[in-house]
N, C-alpha and C positions, 0 to 999 in steps of 0.2 A: 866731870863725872856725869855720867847718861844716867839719868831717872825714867822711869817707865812706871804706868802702874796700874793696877785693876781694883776694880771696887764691887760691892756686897750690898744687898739689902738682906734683910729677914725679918720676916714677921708670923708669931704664934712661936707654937711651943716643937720641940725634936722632933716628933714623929707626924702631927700633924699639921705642924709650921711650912710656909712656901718661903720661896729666896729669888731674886735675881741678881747674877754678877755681868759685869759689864769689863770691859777692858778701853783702856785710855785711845787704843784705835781707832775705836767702833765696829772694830771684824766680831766682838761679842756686844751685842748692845741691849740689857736686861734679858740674856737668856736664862729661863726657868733653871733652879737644882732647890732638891728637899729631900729628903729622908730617904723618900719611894725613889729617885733616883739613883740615889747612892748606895742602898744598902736592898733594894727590889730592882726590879726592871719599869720602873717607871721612866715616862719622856722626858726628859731634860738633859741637863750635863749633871758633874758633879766635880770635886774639889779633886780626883785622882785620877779624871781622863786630863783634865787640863793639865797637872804636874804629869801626867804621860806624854798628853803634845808637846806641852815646852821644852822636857827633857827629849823627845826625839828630834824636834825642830833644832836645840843646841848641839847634841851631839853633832847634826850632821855637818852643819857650818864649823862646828871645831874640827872633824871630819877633813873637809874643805883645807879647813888652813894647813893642818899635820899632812897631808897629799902635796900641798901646795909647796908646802919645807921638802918635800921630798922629790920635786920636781913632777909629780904625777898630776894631771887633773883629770878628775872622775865625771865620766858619761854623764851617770846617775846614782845619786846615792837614795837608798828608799832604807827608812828606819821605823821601827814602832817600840817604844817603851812601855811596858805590862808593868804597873805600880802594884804592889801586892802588899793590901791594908791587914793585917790581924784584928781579930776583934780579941784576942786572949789578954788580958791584965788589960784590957779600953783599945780603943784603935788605936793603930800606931801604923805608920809606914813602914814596912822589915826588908822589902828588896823593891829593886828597879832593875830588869829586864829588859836590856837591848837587840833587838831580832834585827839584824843590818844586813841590807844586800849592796854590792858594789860593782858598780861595771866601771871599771877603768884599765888601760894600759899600765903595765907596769911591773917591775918585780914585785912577786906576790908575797916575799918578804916584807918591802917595804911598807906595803900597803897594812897588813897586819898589825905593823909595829906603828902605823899612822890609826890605826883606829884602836890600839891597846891606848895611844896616849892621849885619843879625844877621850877615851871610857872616863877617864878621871881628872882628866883635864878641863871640861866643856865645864860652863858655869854652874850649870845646875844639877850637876854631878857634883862640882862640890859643896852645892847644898843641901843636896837631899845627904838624911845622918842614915842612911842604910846600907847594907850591902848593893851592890850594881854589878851585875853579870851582862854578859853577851854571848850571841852567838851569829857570827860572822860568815856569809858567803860571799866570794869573789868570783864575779864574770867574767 
């Protein structure tokens, strides 16, 4: 079993409290997130860019493999997931939004039906509990 994992400080109270999260890499190592970053435009990260990176960084590599099953390998694949927080009844995660560009050879069927089955297939699609859309261009 592969273990990976990222960690948290915070200290003070919601809106006036600071935070640093770190990742077991060191590619994050105490980067700032707090209130003003998540919920303002303040500098730091926060808890819904990061499950947008990792959800785009998986997709794309499940991506990879589903191409790979289908004998296609891609140029380049460029992805961004738009995590979309509700604040109605407390935050909550309600969608993940796939913006996927694809440059590879191939039938454009296949390709299609290799990124319909990273959409739900990729790890962290199936862990986020929300709806997950896309919208898909081929070069």
């Amino acid at each position: 079993m592969i273990k990976k994992h990222g960690s948290a400080t915070w200290s003070g109270d919601l809106k006036e409290g600071k935070g640093r999260v770190s990742t077991q890499s060191g590619v994050l190592a105490d980067a700032r997130y707090g209130f003003n970053t998540r919920f303002e435009d303040g500098a730091g990260t926060n808890p819904e860019e990061l499950i947008g990176a990792a959800h785009a960084g998986c997709f794309s590599m499940a991506l990879s493999g589903q191409l790979a099953e289908r004998g296609i390998t891609a140029d380049q694949i460029d992805t961004k997931s738009t995590i979309h927080l509700s604040m109605e009844g407390g935050p909550k995660i309600v969608k993940a939004h796939l913006t996927v560009s694809i440059r590879a050879e191939g039938d454009k069927a296949l390709i299609e039906e290799a990124a319909k089955a990273a959409e739900t297939g990729c790890p962290v699609s199936k862990v986020l509990d929300c709806e997950i859309s896309m919208d898909l261009t081929i070069a």
